[in-house]
N, C-alpha and C positions, 0 to 999 in steps of 0.2 A: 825164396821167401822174402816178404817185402823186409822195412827195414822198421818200420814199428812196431811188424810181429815178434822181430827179434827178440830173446831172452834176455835181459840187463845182465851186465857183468855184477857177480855178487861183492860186496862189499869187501873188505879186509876186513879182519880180526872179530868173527864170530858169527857173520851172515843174521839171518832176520832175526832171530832172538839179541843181537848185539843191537839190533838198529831200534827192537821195542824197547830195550833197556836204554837204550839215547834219548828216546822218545819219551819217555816215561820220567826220564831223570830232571827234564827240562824245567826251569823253571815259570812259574805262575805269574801272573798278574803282570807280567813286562813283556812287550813287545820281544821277540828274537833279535840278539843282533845281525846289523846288515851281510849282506852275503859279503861272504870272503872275509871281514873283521875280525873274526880269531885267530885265524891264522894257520888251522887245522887243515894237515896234510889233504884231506879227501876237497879242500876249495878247487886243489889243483884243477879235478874231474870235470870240473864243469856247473851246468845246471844239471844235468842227468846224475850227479854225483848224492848219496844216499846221508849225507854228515849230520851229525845229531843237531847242528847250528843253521840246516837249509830251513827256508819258508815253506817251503813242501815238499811232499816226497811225488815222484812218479813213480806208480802201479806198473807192474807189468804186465796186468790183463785187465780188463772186464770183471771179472768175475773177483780179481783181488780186490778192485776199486770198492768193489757192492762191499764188502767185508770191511774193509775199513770204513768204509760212512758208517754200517751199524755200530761200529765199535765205537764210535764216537771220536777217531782221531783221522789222522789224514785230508784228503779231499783239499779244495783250493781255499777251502775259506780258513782264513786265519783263526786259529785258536782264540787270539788275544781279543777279538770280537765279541764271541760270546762267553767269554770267560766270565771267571763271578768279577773280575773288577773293572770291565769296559763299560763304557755307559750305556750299552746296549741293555744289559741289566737291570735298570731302572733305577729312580732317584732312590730307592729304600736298600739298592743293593749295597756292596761294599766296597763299592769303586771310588768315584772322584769326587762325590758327594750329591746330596740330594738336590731334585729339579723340579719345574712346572708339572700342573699336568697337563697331559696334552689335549688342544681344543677338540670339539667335533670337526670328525675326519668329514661328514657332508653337510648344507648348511640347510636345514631347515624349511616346509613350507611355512608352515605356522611354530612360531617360539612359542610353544607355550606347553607345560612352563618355560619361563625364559631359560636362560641356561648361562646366564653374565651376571644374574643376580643369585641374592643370597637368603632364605630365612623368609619371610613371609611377603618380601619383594619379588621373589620367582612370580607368585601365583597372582600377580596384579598386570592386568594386563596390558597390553601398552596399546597408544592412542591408531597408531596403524592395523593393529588387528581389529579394534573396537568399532572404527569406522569403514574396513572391507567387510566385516559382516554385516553392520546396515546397509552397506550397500546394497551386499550379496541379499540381502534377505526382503527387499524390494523390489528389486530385478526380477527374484523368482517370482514376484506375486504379478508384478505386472505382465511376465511370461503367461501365468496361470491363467490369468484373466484375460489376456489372451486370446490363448487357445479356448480357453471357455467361449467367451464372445463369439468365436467362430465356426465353434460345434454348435451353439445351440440354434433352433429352431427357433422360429415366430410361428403365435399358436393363429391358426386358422379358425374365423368363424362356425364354416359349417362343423370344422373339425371337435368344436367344443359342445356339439349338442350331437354327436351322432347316436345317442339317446333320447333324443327330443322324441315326446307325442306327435300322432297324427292328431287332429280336430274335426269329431263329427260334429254337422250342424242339422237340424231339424229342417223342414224345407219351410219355415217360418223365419228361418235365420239366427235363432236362438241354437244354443250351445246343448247337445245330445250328451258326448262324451269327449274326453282326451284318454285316449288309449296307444298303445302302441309297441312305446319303447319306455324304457325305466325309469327316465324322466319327463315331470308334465314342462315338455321345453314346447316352443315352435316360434322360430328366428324370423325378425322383420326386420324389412331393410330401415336403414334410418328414415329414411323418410315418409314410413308408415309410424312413427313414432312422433307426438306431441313436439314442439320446439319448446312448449314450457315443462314435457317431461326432462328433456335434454338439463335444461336449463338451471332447473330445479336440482337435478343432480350435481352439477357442476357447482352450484352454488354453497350445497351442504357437505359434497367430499373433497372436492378442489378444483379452489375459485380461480388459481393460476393455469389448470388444464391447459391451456391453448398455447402457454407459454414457456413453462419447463418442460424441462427435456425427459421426464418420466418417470424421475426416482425422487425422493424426497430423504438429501444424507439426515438431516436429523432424523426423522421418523426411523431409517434406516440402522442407523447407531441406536437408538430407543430400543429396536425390536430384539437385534442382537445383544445389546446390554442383558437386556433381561430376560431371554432366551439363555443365554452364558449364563446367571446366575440362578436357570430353574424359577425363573416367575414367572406369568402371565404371558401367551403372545401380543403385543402392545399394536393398534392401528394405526391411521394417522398416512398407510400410505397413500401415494396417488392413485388415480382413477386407472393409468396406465399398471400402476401395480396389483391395482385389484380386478383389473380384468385377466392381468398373466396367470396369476395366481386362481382364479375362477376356471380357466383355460386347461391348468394343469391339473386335470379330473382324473389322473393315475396316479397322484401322487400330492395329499396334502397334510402329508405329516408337519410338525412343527420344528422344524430341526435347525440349526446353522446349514448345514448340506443345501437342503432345501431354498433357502432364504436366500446364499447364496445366487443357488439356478437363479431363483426369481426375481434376484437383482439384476444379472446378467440379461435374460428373457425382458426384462424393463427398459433396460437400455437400450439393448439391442428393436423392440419395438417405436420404443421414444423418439428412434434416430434414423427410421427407415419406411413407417407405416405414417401415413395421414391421420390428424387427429381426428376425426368423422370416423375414419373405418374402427379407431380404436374405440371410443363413444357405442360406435355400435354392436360394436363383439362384447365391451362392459352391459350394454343394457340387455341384450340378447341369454348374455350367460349369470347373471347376479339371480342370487337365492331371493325371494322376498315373499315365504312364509306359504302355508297350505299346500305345500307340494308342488308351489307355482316355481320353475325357472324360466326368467325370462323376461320381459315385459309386457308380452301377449298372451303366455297365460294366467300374469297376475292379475291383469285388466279382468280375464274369464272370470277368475277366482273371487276374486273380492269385488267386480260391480258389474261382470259378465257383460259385459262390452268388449269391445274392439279397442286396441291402445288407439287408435289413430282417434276415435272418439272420446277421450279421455279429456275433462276440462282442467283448467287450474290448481284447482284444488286437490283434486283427484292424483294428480300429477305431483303434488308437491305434497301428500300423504304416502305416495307410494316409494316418495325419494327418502319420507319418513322410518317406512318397514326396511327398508335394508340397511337399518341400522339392528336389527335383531327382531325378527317378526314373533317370537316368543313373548317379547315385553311390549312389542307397539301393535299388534294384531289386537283391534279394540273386540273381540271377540273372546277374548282370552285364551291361556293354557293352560290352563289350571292341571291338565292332566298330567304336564313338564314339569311347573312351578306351581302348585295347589296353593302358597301364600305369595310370591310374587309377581304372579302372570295372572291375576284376576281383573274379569272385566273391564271394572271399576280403573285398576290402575293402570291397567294398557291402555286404556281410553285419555286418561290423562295424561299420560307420556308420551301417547300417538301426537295429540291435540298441539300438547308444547312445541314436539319435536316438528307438526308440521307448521305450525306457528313461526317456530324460527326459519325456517328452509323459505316462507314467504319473505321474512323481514329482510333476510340477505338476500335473494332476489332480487329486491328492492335497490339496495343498497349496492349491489354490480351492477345494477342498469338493466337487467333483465325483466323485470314487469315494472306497473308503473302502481303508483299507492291507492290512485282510484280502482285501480281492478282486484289488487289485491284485499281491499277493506271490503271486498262483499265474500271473502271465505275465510271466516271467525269461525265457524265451528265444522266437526269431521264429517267429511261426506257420507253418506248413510251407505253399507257394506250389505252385501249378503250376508247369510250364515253359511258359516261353512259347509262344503258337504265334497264328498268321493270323487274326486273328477275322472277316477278310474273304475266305479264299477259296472260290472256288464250284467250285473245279474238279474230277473225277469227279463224281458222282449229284446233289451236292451243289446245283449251280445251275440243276440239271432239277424237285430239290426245290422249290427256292426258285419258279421260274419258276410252274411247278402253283398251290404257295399263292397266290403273288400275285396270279393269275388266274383262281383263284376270290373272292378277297376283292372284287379289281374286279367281275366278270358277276355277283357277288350284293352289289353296292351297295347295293341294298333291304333286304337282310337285313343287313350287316355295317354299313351308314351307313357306309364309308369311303371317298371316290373315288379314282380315282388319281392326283390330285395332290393329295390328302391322305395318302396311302399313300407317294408321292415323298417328300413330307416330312418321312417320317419320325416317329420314339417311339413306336411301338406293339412291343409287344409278341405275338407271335404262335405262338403252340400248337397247332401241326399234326400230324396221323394219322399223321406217321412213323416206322415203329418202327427203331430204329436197327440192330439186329443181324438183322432182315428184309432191310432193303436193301442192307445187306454181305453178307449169303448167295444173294441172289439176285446181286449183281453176280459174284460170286467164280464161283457156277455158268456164268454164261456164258462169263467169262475163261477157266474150267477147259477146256469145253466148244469153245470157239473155238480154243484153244492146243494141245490134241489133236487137231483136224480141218482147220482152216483156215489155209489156207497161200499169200497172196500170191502169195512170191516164187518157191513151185516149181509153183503153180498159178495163175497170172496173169489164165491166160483164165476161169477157170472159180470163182476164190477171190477175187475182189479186190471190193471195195465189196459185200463180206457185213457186213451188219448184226442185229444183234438191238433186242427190244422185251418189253417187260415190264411187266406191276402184278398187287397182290394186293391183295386186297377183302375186308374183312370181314364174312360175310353178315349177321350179327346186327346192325351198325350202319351200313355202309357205308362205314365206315372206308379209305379207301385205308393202306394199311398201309405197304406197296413198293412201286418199281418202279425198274424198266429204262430208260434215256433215251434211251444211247449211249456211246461208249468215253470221252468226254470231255465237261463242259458245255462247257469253255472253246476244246476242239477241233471239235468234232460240233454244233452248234448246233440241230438238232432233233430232239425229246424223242421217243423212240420207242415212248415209251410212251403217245404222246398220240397226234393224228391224224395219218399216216404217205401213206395210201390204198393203202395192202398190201390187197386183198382175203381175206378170211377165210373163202372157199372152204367147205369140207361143215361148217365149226362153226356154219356154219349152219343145218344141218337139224334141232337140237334144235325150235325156233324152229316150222319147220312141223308136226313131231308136237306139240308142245303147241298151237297153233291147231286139231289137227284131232282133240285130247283134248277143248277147251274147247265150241266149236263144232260142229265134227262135218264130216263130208261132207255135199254137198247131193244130191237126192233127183235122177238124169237124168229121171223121168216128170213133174216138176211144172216150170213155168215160172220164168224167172229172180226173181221177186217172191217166189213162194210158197217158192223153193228156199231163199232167204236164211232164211225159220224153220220149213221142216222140214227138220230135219239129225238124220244121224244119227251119235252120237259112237264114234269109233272106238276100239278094243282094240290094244293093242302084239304082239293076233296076229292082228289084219286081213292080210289076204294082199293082198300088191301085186306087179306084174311087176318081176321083176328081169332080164329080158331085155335083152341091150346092144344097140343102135341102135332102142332102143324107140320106137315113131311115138307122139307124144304128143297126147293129145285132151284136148278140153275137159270139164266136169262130165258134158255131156249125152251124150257119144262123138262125137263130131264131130273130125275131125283138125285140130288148131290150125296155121294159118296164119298168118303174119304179112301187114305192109300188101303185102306184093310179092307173094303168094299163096303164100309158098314155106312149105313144110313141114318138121318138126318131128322128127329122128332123134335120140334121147340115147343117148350111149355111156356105157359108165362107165369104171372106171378099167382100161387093159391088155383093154381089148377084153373083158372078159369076164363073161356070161351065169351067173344065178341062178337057181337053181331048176330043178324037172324039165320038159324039155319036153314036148309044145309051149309047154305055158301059161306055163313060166317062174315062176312065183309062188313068194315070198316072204314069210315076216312079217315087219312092221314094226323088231320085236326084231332080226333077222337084217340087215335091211337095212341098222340103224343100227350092226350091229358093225362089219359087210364095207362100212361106208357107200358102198351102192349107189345111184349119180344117179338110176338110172332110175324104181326107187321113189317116191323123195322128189320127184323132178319133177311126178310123175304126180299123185304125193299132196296138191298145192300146189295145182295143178289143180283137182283132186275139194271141197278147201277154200275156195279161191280165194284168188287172191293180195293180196287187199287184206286179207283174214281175217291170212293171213300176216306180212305188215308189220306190221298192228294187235298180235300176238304177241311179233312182235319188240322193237317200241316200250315196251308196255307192260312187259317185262322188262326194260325199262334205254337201248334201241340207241337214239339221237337218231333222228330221224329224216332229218333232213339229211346220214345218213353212209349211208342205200340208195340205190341205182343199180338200173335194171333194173326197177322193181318190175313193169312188165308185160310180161314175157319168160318164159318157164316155168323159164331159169337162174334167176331169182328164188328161188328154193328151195333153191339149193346154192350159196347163195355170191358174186355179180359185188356184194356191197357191202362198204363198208371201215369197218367200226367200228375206233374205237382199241382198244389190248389194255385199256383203262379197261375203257372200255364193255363189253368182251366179257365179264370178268373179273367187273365189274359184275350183266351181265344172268343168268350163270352162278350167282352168288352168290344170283338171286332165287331159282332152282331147287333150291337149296342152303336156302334159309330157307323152304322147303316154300309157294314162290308169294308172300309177301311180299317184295315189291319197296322195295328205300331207296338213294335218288338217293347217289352215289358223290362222297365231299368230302375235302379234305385237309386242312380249320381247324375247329377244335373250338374254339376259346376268342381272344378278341382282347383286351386290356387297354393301358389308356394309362394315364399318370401318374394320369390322374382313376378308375382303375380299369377295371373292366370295361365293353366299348363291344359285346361280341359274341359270343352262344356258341352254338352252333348245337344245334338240335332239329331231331332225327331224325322225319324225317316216312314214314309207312309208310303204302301201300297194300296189297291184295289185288288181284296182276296176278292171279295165277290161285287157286283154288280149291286147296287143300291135296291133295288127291288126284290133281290133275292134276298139276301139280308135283311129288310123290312117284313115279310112274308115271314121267315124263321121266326125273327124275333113275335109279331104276331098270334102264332102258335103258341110259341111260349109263354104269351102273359095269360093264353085260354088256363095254362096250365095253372096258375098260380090264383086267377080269378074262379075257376071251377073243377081243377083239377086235382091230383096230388100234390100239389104245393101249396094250398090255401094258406097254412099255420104261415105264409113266405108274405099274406098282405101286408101292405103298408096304407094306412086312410089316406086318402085323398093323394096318391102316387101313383101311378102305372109304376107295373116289376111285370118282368119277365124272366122265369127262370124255369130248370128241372131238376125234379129230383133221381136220383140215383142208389141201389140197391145192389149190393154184388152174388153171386152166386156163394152159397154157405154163409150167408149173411156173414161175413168178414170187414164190409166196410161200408159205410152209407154217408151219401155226400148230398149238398145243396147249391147246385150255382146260378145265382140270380142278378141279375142286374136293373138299376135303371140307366136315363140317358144319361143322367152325368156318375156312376159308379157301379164296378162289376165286381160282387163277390166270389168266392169260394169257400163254402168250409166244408172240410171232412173228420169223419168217426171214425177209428179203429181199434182195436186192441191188441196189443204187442208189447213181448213186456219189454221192459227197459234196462235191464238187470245184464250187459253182455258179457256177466260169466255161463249163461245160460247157454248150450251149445244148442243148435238148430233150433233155431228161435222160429217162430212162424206167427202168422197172422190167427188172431185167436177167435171163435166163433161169439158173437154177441146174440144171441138169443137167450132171453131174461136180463139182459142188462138193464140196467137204472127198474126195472121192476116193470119190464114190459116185454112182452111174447117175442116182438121181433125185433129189432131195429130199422126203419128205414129212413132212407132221406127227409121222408115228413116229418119225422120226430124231431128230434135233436138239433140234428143240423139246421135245420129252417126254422127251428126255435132259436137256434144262436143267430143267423140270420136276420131274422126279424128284428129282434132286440139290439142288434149292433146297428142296422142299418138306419134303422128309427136316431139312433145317437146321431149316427155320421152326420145326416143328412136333414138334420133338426133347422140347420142354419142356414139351408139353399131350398130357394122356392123350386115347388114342384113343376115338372117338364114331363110332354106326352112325348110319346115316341112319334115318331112319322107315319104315317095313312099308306100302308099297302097299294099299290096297284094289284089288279088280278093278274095271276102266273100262270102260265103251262095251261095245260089239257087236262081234262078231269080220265084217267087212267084208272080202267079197271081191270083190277090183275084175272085173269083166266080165270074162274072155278075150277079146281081139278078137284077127282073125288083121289080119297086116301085107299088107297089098296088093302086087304086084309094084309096085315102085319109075316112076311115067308119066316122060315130060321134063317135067313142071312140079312133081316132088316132087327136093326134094332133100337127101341124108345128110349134108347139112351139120347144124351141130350149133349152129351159133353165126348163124343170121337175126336176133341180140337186140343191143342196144344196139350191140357193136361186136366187129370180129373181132379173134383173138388165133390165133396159131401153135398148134398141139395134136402130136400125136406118132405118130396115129394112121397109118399107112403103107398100110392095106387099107381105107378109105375115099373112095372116087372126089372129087377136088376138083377146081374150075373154073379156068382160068387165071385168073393173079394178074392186075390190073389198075392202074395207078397211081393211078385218079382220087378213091381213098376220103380220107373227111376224118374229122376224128377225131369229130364229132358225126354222120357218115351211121350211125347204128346197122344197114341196113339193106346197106349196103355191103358186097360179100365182095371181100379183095384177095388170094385166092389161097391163104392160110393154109392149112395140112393141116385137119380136123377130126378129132374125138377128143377122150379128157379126161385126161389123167394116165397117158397110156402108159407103165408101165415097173414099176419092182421093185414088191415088196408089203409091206405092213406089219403084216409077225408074226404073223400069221393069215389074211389080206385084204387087200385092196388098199382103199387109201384117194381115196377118190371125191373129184372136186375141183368148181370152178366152170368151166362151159363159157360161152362168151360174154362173156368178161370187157371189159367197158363200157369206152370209149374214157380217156374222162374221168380215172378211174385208171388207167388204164396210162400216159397220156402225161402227166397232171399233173403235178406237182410237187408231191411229198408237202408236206401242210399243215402248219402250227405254229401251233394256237389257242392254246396253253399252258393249255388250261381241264382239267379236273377229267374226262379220257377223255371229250372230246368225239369226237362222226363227222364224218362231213362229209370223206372224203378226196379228193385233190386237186381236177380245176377243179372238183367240188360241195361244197366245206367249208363245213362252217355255222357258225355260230358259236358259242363258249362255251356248258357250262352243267355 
């Protein structure tokens, strides 16, 4: 065992109770005497020695030590330390007597309170803390500012009108509409802007502009002054400040927050942007009254100009209104302010305020006193008016353009979400006082005949459709939409799927001028190029329920074997019998089905189509094409298109695709101007020849009600099968119309809406072409063309061969032929009452083209038109009859209903 494990030798004379009673007996408040100075036997021992007089005692274990420190005796530290009379006690104890008290143990960031002073000296603060908090408290702000100054952003021009209006102009150059986006904005570069608008400004908001650096501290302490106290937001800032401010279009609360930004965004502009670009984002983005922002649509606004043509005056009125267009708009508000925005006083405060805006001009150097002394009184303003509404023609207008601008992205570079955004300026084909005279003619024409409320069944959901074509360029010039844009929402002048019924058959005479008939002795190869072209006095059957054959004489069958009986219009028979024959000429006055059926035939009907297309018709607006109605009508061009393909006829076979935007320009100038592209559809003689025919039609034909005195017109009228829709398309040489009739209602909570039968409408037996239509016609055209001397068409040369179709006799009727008239795409009601029909059956579907549900057959039974009766479309295609008229909004696109194609 080691030697400090050892056991102590225990004391003499009474072991640890003697040694507590030593311990215990000792006296207080004095130090022990030194070792060994008593004198006491147990000194001998040593330090290890247990004597009531040692400085400590030594434990003999671990475990005793623990026991005496809780007892509160033993262990190394001296009693006399913490005793009640050492100074460890403290100055109040009962030691050596009382003392300081002691300082703070760490010293302080901030004193305060002080802690060396006394009484109401503590709490005054001393000159070194008073002057590290201004320090401090400066430092932070120029930190803050900063970091401000470096987050923020400079506002971007285009960025502050991505609202801006588009600008339609009329093709006079006058202002149509600002439409578009939310604001009437649209951004001009400065130097589409006056130098005395500039000028003008600078002079009345700030004359130093070119020379401070973008903030104005008094104005700036002004604004917050009285911001901080809940007053008024105070002006008075710079040009730079009120364009930042104008800029920040997400946020124009009044706040110090705010003011702040805008102070930062000022400087930061002031010290990095040229004063020009800054001038030009302030005049581009400043309010000045009628919903104008901007400088280009204020100009519209109030004197409907161009800013670039903005004089003096004009300039220095308008530096006027954006001091609050509410009080200087000499027009008044009365509706704002009913006692201080009247006329009267806005005119006098416009007047002063442009008054002064001249004298300081003056007085900077910017005009000179003789030009100024001739604008003493306010330049004469419009009256205000909507620069956004679309309602009547107006947003049938708008719709047209904009949707050609989109489906010719290639040509105009604009998409439609760059055209959504706004600032172009846009120059479309509309003549103004065109499309007020063709509306007017309808209104006249509709309020003389049609009558809802006392013809219900027979008057209600009549509509009309319209456009006029310029042949020489293709100008869309007018048209027709509907009673309302804002009511009526589809353009009726666009794709509709009205069938267009015998204004068809221009279409197969010029295929079978161009072309010819094919030879019945040669086979279907060789027939395709020996053709022989036909004369406008080929003779063709004009026989009604004529059995239609094919090129070679064979009787056309469709897939069900059923054969092929064409009526025409009122049951009635052309020509002398037996043979019935007609010429072509005759046929197209009295437009006889049976003719032009047969003639389609003899052509062929993809020849046909190929005719039609090429004059203009989309192709995605025929139906039918291989049914022998193909010929007269089961396809639905818009009135565009027809108006269009008419106008090629009109410009003697040069065809030019049909557009409503001539000219496109943005701030950076012009982005788009359209070149007129011409082909040759037909051959100039061929096209002189058609059109020909056609004036027979309107001089003694079914189009008479279509004269104009002292005018050559050439036009046809058209009739549909089930009298569902009758149209009029006529032209002269300098304008091609269209207009069509139909009824459908308008109402599209209506489910399977369909084309409604007009027989007694406006208070007459039938509807045709002659009626109506060629009464709106006439009446429009008469306007248009009131103010252009009249012009003959071209002198025909003789065409083709006088071609006469084969007599064939008609066979008694087997049970597998039938005088049905409509085996083609799909059945339609007819009128015809002396025509054997099959029982109706429920199971037909709107694509069974081959389905018969019982419908009478027949084609336009009833009254005649002025001379003739006007031949319609038999077989009229499912598709348009049950569709839902289309809305491409494109430039007289086809394509009606379920077959609508798209744009072009």
């Amino acid at each position: 065992m080691s030697e400090h494990r050892r056991k102590p030798p225990q004391p003499q004379g009474g072991g640890r109770a003697a040694a507590r009673r030593g311990q215990s007996g000792s006296s207080s408040g004095r130090r022990a005497a030194p070792r060994g100075a008593t004198g006491s036997p147990s000194d001998s021992y040593g330090p290890g020695s247990h004597g009531s007089a040692g400085e400590g005692r030594t434990y003999g274990s671990r475990a005793e030590a623990r026991r005496a420190a809780q007892r509160g005796g033993g262990g190394r530290r001296r009693a006399s330390e913490t005793g009640p009379g050492s100074r460890r006690a403290g100055a109040a104890g009962p030691g050596r007597g009382k003392g300081r008290a002691a300082p703070p143990g760490r010293k302080r960031i901030i004193d305060y309170p002080r802690h060396d002073k006394y009484g109401w000296r503590r709490w005054v603060p001393s000159w070194r803390l008073v002057s590290g908090l201004f320090i401090a408290f400066f430092g932070s702000l120029v930190a803050i500012a900063g970091i401000g100054y470096a987050m923020v952003g400079k506002p971007v021009v285009a960025e502050t009108a991505t609202a801006q209006n588009n600008v339609y102009y009329w093709a006079d150059g006058s202002q149509m509409v600002a439409t578009g986006g939310e604001r009437n904005r649209q951004i001009v570069s400065l130097a589409q802007i006056p130098e005395a608008m500039q000028n003008a400004v600078i002079s009345q908001e700030n004359k130093t502009f070119y020379e401070d650096s973008g903030i104005d501290p008094k104005g700036i302490a002004r604004a917050v002054f009285n911001m901080a106290r809940g007053g008024e937001t105070q002006g008075g800032s710079t040009i730079t400040q009120q364009y930042v401010k104008n800029a920040m279009l997400e946020d124009q609360s009044q706040t110090l927050t705010r003011k702040f930004k805008e102070i930062l965004v000022s400087v930061k502009v002031g010290a990095t942007e040229d004063k020009k670009t800054i001038l030009e984002g302030y005049l581009n983005s400043a309010y000045y009254g009628r919903g104008a922002y901007g400088i280009e649509a204020a100009s519209r606004a109030y004197f409907n100009k161009r800013a670039l043509d903005l004089d003096v005056g004009e300039c220095a009125f308008l530096a006027a209104v954006l001091k609050g267009a509410t009080y200087y708009d000499p027009a008044g508000a009365t509706s704002i302010d009913p006692v201080g925005a009247t006329r009267e006083k806005n005119e006098k405060r416009a007047l002063t305020q442009m008054q002064d805006t001249l004298t300081k001009m003056v007085e900077y150097g910017h005009l000179d006193a003789a030009t100024r002394a001739k604008f003493t009184k306010l330049p004469k303003v419009q009256s205000p008016r909507s620069n956004t509404a679309l309602s009547g023609q107006i947003g049938y207008l708008v719709d047209l353009a904009k949707s050609y601008i989109v489906t010719h992205s290639d040509e105009t570079g604009i998409t439609e979400d760059e055209l959504r955004q706004g600032g172009y300026s846009i120059y479309t084909t509309f003549d103004k006082n065109k499309v007020k005279a063709l509306e007017e003619s309808v209104k006249k024409v509709y309020k003389e005949n049609i009558d809802p409320e006392k013809r219900p069944e027979t008057d209600k959901h009549v509509q009309f459709g319209g456009a006029s074509v310029n042949p020489a360029s293709g100008a869309i010039e007018a048209i027709y939409g509907g009673e309302d844009a804002t009511k009526h929402f589809t353009n009726n002048a666009d794709v509709t799927g009205a069938q267009v019924g015998s204004t068809f058959k221009p279409f197969v005479l010029a295929a079978a001028m161009k072309w010819g008939v094919r030879d019945p002795d040669l086979d279907e190869v060789q027939a395709q190029d020996e053709r022989t072209v036909v004369s406008p006095k080929s003779l063709y059957p004009g026989k009604n329920k004529l059995k239609i054959r094919d090129y070679k004489g064979d009787i056309w069958q469709n897939e069900k074997g059923e054969e092929w009986l064409q009526v025409n219009d009122g049951d009635v028979s052309y020509g002398t019998p037996p043979a019935y024959k007609i010429d072509l000429r005759e046929a197209m006055r009295e437009s006889v089905n049976s003719s032009f059926v047969q003639l389609g035939m003899d052509v062929g009907l993809d020849k046909v189509k190929e005719a039609a297309t090429e004059a203009g018709v989309l192709e995605s607006s025929l139906a039918g094409t291989e049914y022998p109605s193909f010929s007269i009508g089961t396809s639905s061009p818009s009135a565009i298109r027809m108006a269009g393909a008419y106008a090629t006829f009109a410009a003697s076979g040069e065809q030019r695709e049909p557009f409503s935007v001539k000219k496109i320009s943005s701030k950076d100038g012009t982005v788009f101007t359209h070149k007129t592209v011409t082909k040759q559809a037909f051959e100039e003689n061929v096209a002189d020849n058609v059109t020909d025919v056609l004036k027979t039609v309107v001089e003694k034909g079914t189009g008479t009600n279509a004269q104009l005195p002292g005018r050559e017109v050439a036009g046809k009228t058209g009739t549909t099968d089930g009298n569902k829709s009758a149209w009029f398309v006529g032209y002269t040489p300098q304008l091609s119309t269209a207009i069509s009739m139909f009824r459908y209602p308008d109402d599209e909570t209506i489910k399977n809406r369909t084309f409604l039968e007009m027989f007694g409408t406006g208070g007459q037996k039938k509807i045709h072409g002659a009626s109506f239509p060629s009464e709106i016609w006439a009446d429009y055209m008469g306007d248009a063309l009131k103010d252009e001397p009249a012009e003959r068409f071209p002198t025909p040369e003789p065409i083709g061969q006088v071609v006469n179709a084969d007599p064939t006799p008609t066979p008694t009727p087997t049970p597998t032929e039938t005088e049905e008239t409509t085996p083609s795409p799909s059945p339609t009601p007819t009128e015809s009452a002396t025509i054997p029909t099959p029982t109706q059956t429920a199971t037909c579907e709107p694509f069974d083209f081959n389905c018969d549900d019982g419908d009478t057959s027949g084609n336009d039974q009833g009254g005649t038109d002025n001379g003739g009766t006007d031949g319609g479309a038999t077989g009229s295609p499912a598709p348009t009859e049950t569709g839902v008229p289309g809305n491409s909004r494109g430039n007289g696109n086809g394509g009606g209903g379920l077959f609508g194609g798209p744009a072009g």
